[in-house]
C-alpha positions as CSV (number, residue, x, y, z in Angstrom):
1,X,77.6,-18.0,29.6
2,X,81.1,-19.2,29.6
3,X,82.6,-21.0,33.3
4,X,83.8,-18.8,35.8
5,X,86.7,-20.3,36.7
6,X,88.1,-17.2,39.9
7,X,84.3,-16.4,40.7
8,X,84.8,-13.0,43.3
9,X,81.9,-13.4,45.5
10,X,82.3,-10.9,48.4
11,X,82.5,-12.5,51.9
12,X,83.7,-16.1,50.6
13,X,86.2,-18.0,52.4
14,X,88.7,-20.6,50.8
15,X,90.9,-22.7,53.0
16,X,93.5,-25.1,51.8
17,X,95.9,-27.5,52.8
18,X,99.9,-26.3,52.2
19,X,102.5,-28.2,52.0
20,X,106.3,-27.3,51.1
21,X,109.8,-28.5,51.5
22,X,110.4,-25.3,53.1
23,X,108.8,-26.1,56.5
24,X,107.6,-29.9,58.1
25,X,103.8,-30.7,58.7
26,X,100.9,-29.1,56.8
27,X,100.1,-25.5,56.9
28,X,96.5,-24.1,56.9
29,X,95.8,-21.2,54.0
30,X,93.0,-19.3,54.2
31,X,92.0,-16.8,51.2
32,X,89.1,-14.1,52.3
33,X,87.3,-12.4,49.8
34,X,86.3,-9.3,51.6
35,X,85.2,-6.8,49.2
36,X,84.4,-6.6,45.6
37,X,84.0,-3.5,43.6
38,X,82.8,-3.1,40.3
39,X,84.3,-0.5,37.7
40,X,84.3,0.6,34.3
41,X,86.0,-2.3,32.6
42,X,86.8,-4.3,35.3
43,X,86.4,-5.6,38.8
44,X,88.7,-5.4,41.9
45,X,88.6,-7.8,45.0
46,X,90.1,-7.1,48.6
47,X,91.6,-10.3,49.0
48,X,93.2,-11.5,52.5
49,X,95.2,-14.2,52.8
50,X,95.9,-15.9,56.4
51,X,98.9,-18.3,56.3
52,X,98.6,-20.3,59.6
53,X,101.5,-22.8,60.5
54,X,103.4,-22.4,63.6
55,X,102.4,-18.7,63.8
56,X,99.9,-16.5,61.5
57,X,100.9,-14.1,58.9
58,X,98.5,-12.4,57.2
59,X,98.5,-10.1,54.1
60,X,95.9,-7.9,52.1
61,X,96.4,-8.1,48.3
62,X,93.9,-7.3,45.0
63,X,92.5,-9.6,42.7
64,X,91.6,-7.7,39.6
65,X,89.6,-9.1,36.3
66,X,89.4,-7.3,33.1
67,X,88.5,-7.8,29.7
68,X,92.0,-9.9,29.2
69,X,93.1,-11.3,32.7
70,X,92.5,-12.7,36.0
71,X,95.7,-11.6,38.0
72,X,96.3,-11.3,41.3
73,X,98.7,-9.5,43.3
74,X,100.0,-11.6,45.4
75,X,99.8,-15.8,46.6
76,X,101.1,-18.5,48.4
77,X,103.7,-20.3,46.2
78,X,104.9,-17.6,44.3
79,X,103.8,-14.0,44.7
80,X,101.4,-12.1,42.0
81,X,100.7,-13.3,38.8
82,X,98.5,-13.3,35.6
83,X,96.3,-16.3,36.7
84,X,94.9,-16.8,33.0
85,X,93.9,-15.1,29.7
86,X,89.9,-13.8,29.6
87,X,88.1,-15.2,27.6
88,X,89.1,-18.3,29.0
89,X,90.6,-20.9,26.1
90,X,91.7,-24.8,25.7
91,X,95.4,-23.7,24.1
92,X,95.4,-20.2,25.4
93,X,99.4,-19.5,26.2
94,X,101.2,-16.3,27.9
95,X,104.1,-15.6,29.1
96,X,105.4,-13.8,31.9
97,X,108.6,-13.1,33.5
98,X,110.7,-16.4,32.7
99,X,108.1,-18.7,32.7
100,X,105.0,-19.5,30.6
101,X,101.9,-20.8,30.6
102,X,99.4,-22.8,28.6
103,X,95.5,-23.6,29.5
104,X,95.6,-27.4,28.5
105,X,92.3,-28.6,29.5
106,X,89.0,-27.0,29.9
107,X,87.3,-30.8,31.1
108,X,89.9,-32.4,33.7
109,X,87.7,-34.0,36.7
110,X,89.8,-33.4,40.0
111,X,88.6,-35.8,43.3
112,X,90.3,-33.9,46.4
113,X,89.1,-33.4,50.0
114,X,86.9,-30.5,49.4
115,X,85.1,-32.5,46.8
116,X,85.0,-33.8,43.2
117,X,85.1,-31.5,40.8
118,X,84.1,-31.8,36.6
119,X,85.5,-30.0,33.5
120,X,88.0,-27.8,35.5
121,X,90.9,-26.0,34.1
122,X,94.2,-27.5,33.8
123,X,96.9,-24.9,33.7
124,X,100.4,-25.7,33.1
125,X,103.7,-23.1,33.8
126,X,107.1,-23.7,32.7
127,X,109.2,-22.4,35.4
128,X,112.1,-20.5,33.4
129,X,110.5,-22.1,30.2
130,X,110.6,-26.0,31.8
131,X,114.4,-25.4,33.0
132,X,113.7,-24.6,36.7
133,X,110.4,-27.0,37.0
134,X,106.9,-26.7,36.3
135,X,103.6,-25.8,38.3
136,X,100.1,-27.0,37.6
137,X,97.0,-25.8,38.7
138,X,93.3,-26.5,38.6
139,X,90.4,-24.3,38.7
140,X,86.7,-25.2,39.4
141,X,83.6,-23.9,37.1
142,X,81.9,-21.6,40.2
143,X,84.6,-22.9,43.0
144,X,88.0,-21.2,42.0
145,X,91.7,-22.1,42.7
146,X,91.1,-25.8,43.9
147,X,94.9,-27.4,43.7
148,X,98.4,-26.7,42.9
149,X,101.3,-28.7,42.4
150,X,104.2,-26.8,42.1
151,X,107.5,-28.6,41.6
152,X,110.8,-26.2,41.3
153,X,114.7,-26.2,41.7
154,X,113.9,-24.7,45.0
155,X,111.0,-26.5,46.2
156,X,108.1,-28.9,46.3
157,X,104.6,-27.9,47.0
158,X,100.5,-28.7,47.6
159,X,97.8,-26.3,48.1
160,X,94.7,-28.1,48.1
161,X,91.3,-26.6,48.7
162,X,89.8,-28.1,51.9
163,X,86.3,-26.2,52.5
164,X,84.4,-23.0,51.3
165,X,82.7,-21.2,53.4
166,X,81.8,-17.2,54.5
167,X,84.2,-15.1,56.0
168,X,83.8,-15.2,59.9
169,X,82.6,-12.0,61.2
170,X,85.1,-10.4,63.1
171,X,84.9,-10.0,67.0
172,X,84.5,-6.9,67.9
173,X,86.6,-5.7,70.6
174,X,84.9,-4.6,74.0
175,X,86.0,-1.5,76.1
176,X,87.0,-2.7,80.3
């Protein structure tokens, strides 16, 4: 059984640390997996990401896996993309839109708050093929997305996993 490097586990909460030269102090990201559903050839995720800074935006997207990608539809440096190649590969490239991408390690050991984490995936993009900056970004056997380091023309920026946990249950609203 190969790694699974964007588990989608229904009701599982990632939050992470932002950072950007677009905005001062740290932002909180929160990425709720809220349902999962299973079809013929693939599986879909109802994903809801909560950006929390000075005020909180939040937006639904889908996370979809088939037999040759993880992509989702949205994010928080960028917006959707084709996460990586299925099967997973050391020297697995793609590109997409300007930029490409190559899985360059299937054993880098990553040491950030949420944890220390062993033979994690080391993806590398070219932005506009290495012209407009790169992005690299780790994955965790069984965790997920764990870090990103994402250095453009435009800006600078850290998302680092804090915690995992479930999804809070939501309050339900009572009638007065």
């Amino acid at each position: 059984m190969t790694a699974e490097y964007f588990p989608l586990k229904e009701k599982i909460r990632h939050e992470y640390k932002f950072t950007s030269t677009e905005f001062e102090g740290d932002a909180k990201v929160y990425l709720d997996i809220l349902e999962v559903k299973k079809k013929t050839g693939k599986t879909v995720a109802q994903a809801r990401m909560i950006f929390e800074l000075r005020d909180t935006h939040t937006t639904e997207y889908l996370i979809t896996r088939d037999a040759k990608w993880l992509t989702t539809a949205d994010g928080v440096m960028i917006g959707g993309r084709r996460e990586f190649p299925l099967p997973v590969k050391e020297g697995a490239k793609w590109d997409e839109y300007t930029d490409n991408s190559e899985i360059v390690s299937l054993s880098d050991k990553v040491s950030i708050k949420a944890g220390k984490f062993a033979n994690c995936m080391k993806v590398i993009t070219r932005l506009a093929g290495g012209d407009a900056g790169k992005s690299v970004r780790y994955y965790a056997p069984g965790v997920g997305y764990i870090l990103e380091e994402y250095n453009g023309e435009d800006k600078t920026c850290e998302l680092e996993l804090v915690a995992v946990s479930k999804v809070p249950e939501e309050k339900k609203k009572g009638k007065k």
